[in-house]
DSSP file (Angstrom, degrees, kcal/mol; ACC not computed):
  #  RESIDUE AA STRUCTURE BP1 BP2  ACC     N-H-->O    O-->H-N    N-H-->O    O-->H-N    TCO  KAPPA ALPHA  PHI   PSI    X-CA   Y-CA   Z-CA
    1    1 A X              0   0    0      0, 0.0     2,-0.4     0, 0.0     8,-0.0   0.000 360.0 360.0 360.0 121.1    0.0    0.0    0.0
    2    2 A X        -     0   0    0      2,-0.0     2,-0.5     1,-0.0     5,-0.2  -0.477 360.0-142.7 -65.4 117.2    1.2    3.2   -1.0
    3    3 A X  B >   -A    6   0A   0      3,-0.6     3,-0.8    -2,-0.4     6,-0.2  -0.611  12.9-147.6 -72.7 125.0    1.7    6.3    1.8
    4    4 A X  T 3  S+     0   0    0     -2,-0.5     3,-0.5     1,-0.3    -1,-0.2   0.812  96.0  52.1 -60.2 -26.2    0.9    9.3    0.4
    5    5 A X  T 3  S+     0   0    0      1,-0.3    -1,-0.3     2,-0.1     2,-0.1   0.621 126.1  33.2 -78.6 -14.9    3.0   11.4    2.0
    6    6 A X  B X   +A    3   0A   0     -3,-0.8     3,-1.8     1,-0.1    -3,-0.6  -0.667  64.2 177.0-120.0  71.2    5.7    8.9    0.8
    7    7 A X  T 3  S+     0   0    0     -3,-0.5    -4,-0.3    45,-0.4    46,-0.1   0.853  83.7  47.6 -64.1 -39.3    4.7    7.4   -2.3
    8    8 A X  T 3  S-     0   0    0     44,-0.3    -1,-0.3     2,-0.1    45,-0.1   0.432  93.2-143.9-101.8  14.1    8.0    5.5   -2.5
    9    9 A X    <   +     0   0    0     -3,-1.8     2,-0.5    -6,-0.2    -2,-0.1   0.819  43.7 150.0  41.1  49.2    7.8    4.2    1.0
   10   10 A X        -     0   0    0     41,-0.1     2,-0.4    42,-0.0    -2,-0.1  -0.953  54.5-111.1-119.9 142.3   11.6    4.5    1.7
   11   11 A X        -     0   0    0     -2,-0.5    41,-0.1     1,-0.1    40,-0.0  -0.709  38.4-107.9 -58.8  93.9   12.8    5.0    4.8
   12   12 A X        -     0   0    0     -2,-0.4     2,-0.1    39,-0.4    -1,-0.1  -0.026  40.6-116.9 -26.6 133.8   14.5    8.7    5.0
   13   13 A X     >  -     0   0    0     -3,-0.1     4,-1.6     1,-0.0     5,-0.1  -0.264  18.6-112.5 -10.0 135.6   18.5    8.5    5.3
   14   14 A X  H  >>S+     0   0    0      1,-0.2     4,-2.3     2,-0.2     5,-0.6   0.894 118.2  55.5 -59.3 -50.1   20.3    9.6    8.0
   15   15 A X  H  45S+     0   0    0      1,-0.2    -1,-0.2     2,-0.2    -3,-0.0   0.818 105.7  60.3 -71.5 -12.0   21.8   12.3    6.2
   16   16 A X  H  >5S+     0   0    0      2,-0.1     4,-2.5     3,-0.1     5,-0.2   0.744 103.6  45.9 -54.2 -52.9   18.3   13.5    5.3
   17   17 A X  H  X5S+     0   0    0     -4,-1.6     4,-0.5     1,-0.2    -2,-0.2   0.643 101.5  56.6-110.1  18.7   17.2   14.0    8.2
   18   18 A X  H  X5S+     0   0    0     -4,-2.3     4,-2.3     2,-0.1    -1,-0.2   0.516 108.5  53.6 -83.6  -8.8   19.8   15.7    9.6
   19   19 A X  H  ><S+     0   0    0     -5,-0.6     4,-2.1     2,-0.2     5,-0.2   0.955 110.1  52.1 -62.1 -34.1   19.1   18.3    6.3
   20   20 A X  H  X S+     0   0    0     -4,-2.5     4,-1.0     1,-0.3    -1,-0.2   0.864 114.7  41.7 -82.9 -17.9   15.3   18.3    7.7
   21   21 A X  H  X S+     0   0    0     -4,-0.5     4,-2.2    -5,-0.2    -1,-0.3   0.880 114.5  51.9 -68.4 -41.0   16.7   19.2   11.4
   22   22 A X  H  X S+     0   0    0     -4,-2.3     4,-0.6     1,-0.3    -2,-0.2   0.786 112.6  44.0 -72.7 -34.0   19.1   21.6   10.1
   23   23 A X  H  X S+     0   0    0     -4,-2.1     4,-1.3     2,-0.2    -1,-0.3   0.783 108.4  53.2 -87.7  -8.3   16.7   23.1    8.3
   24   24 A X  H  X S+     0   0    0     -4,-1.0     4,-3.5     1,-0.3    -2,-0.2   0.813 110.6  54.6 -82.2 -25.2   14.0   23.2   11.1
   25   25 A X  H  X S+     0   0    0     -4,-2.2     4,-0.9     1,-0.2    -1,-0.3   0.783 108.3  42.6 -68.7 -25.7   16.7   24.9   13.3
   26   26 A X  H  X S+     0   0    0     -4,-0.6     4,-0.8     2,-0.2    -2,-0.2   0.729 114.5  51.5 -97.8 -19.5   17.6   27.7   10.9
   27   27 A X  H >X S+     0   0    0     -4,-1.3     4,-2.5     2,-0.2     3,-0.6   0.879 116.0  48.5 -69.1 -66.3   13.1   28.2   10.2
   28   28 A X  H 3< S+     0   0    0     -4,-3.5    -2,-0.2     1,-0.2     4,-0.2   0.632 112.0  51.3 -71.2  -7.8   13.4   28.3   14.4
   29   29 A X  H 3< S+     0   0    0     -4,-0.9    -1,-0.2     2,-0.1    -2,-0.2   0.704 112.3  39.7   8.6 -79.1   16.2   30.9   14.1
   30   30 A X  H XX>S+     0   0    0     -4,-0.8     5,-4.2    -3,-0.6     4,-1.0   0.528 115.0  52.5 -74.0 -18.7   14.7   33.2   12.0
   31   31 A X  T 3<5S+     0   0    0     -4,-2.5    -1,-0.2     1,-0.2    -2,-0.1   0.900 103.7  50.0 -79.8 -26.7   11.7   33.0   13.5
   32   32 A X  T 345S+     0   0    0     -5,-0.3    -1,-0.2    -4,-0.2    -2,-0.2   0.542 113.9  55.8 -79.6 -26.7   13.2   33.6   17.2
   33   33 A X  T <45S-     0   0    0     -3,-0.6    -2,-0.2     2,-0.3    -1,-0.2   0.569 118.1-118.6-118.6 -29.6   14.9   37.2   14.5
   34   34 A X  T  <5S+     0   0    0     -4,-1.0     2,-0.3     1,-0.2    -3,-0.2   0.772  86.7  93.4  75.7  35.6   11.0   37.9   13.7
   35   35 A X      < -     0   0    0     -5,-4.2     2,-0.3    -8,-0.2    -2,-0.3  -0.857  48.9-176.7-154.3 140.3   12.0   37.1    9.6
   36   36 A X        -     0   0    0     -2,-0.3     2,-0.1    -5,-0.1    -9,-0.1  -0.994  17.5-154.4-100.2 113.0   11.9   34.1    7.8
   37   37 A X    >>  -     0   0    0     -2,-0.3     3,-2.5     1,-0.1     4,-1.3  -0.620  37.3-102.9 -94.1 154.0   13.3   34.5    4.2
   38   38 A X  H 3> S+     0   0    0      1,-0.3     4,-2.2     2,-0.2     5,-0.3   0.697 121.7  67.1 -57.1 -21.7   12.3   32.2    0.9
   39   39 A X  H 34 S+     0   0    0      2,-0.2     4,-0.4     1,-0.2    -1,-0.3   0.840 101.4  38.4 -62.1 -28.3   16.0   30.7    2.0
   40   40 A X  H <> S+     0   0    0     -3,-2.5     4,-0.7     2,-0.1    -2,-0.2   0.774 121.4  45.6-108.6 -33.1   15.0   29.4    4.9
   41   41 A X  H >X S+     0   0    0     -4,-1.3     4,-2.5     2,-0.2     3,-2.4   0.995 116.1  47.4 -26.7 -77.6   11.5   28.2    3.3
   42   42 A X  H 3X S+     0   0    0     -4,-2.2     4,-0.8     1,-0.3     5,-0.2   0.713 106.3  56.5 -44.2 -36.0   13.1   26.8    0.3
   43   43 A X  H 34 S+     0   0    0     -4,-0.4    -1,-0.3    -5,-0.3     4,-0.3   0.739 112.5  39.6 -88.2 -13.3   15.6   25.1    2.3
   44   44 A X  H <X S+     0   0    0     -3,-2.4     4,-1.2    -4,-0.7    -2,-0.2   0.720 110.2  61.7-106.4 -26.3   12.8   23.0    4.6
   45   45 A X  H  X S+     0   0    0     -4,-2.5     4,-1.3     1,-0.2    -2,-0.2   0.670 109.8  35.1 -41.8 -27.8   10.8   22.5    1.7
   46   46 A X  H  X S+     0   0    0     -4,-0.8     4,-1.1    -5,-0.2    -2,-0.2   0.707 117.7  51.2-113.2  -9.9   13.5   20.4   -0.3
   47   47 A X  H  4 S+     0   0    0     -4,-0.3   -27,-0.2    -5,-0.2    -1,-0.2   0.817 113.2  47.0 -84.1 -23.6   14.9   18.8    2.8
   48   48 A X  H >X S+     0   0    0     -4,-1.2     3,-0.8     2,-0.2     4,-0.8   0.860 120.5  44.7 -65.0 -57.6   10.7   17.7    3.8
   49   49 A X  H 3<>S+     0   0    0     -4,-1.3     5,-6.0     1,-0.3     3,-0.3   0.801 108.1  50.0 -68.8 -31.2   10.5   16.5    0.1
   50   50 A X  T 3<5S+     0   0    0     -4,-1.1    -1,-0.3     2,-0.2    -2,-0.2   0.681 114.1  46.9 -71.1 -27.7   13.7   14.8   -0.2
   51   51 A X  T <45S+     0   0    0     -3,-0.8   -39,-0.4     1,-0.2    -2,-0.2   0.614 119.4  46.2 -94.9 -15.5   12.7   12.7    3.2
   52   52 A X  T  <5S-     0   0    0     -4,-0.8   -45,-0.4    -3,-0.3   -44,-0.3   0.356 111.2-117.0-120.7  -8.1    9.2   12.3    1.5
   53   53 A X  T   5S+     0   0    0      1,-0.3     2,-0.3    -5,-0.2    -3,-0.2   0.912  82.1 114.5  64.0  47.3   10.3   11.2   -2.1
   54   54 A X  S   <S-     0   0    0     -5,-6.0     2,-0.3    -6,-0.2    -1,-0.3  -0.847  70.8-104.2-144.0 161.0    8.5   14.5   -3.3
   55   55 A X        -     0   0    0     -2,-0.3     3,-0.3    -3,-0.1     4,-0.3  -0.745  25.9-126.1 -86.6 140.3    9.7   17.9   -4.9
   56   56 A X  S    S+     0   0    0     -2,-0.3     3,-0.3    24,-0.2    26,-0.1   0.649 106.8  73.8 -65.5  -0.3    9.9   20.8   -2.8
   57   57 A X  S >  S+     0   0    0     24,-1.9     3,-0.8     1,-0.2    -1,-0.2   0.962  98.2  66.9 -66.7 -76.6    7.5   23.0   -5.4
   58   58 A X  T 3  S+     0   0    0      1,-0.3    -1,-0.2    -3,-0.3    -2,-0.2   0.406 102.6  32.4  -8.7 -54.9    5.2   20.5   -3.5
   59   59 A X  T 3  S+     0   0    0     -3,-0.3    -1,-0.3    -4,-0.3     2,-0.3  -0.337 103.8 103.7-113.1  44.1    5.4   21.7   -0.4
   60   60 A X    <   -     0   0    0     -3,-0.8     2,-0.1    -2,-0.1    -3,-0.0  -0.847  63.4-133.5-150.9 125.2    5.8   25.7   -1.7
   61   61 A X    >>  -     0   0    0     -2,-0.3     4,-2.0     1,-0.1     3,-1.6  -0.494  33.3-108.3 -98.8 161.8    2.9   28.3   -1.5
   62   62 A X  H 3> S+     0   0    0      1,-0.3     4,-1.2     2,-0.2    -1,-0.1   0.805 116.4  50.3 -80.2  -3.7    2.6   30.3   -4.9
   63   63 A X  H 34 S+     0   0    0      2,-0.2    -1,-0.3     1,-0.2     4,-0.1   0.210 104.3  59.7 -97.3  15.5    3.9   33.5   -3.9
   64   64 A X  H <> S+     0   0    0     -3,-1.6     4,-1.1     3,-0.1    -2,-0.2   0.690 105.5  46.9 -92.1 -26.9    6.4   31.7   -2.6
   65   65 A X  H  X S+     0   0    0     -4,-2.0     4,-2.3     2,-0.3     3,-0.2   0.854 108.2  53.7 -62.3 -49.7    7.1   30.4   -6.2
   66   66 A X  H  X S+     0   0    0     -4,-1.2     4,-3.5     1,-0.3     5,-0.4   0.955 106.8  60.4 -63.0 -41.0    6.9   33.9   -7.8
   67   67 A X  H  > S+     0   0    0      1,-0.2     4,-0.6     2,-0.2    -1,-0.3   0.857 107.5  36.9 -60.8 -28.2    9.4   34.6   -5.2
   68   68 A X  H >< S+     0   0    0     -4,-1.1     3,-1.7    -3,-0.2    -2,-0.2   0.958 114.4  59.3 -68.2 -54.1   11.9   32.2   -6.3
   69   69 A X  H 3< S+     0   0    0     -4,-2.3    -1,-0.2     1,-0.3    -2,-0.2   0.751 107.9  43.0 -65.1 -30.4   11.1   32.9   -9.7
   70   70 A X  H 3< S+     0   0    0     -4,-3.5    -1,-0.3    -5,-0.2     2,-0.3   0.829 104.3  74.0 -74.5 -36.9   11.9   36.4   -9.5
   71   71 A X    <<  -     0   0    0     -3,-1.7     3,-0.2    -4,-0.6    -4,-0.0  -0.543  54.5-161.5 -97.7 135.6   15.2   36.0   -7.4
   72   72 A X  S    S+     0   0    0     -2,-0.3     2,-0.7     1,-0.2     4,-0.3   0.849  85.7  74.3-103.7 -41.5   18.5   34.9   -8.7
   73   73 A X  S    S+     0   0    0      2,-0.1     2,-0.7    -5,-0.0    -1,-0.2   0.497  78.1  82.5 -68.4  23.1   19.8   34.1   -5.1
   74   74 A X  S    S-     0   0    0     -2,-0.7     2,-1.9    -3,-0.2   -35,-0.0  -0.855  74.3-148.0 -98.1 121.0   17.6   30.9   -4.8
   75   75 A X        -     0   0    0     -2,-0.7     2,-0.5     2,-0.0    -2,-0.1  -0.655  24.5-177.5 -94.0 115.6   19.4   28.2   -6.4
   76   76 A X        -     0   0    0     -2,-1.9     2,-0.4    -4,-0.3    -2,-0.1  -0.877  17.6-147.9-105.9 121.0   16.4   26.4   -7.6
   77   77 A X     >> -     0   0    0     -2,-0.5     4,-2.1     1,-0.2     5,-0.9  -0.816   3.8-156.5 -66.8  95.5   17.0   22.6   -9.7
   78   78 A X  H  >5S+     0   0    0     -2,-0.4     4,-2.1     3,-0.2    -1,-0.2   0.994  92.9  48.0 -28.9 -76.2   14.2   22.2  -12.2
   79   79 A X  H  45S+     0   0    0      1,-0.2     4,-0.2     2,-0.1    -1,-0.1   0.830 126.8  23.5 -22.9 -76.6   15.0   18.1  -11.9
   80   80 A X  H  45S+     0   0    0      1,-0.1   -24,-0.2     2,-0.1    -1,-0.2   0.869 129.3  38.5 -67.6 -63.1   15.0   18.0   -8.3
   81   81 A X  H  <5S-     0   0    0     -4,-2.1   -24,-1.9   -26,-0.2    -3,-0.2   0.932 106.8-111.9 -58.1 -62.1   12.9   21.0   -6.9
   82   82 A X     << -     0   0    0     -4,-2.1     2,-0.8    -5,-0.9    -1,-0.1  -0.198  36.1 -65.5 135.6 133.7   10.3   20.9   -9.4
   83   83 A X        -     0   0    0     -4,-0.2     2,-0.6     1,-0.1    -5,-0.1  -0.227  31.9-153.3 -79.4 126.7    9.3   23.3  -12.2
   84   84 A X        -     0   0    0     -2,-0.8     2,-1.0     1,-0.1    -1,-0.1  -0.479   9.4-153.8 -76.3 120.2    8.0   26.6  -11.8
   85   85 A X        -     0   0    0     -2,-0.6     2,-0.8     1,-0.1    -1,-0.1  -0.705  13.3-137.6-110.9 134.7    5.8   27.7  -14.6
   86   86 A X        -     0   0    0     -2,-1.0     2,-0.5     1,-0.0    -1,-0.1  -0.479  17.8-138.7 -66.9 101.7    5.7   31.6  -15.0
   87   87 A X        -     0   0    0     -2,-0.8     2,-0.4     1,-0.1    -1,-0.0  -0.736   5.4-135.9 -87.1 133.0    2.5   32.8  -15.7
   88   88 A X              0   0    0     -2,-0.5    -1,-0.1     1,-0.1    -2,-0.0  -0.626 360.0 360.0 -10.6  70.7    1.9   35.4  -18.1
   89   89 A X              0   0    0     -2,-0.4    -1,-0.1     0, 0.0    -2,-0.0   0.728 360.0 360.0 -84.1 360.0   -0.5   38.2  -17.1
């Protein structure tokens, strides 16, 4: 039976979930600073997705998407992350 929240039903790596600690510490960081930046989003989104056999667009709101899309300092991985498509107005 397939999880949904884990379609491939593998069992995170250790070095995974240290990413998904690492990143929940640097989210409880900025948050503790009163700012959380699309880096520190970005960065618990693809460490949650990676642990989950999912892309981090997945887990991403859509202005959080414009924001990457807009922004060069995100390094964002089509493959891996997940594509952002630009809408047109």
């Amino acid at each position: 039976m397939t999880n949904p929240t884990n379609p491939t039903n593998a069992m995170p790596t250790r070095d995974q979930l240290e990413s998904v600690l690492k990143a929940a510490l640097d989210l409880l960081a900025a948050r503790q600073a009163h700012m959380v930046t699309i880096d520190e989003w970005t960065g618990l989104a693809r460490a949650v997705a990676a642990c989950q056999g999912r892309k981090a667009i997945e887990f991403l709101a859509d202005s959080d998407l414009d924001a990457i899309a807009g922004r060069a300092s995100v390094d964002w991985d089509d493959a891996t992350d997940g594509l952002i498509e630009v809408q047109d107005d």
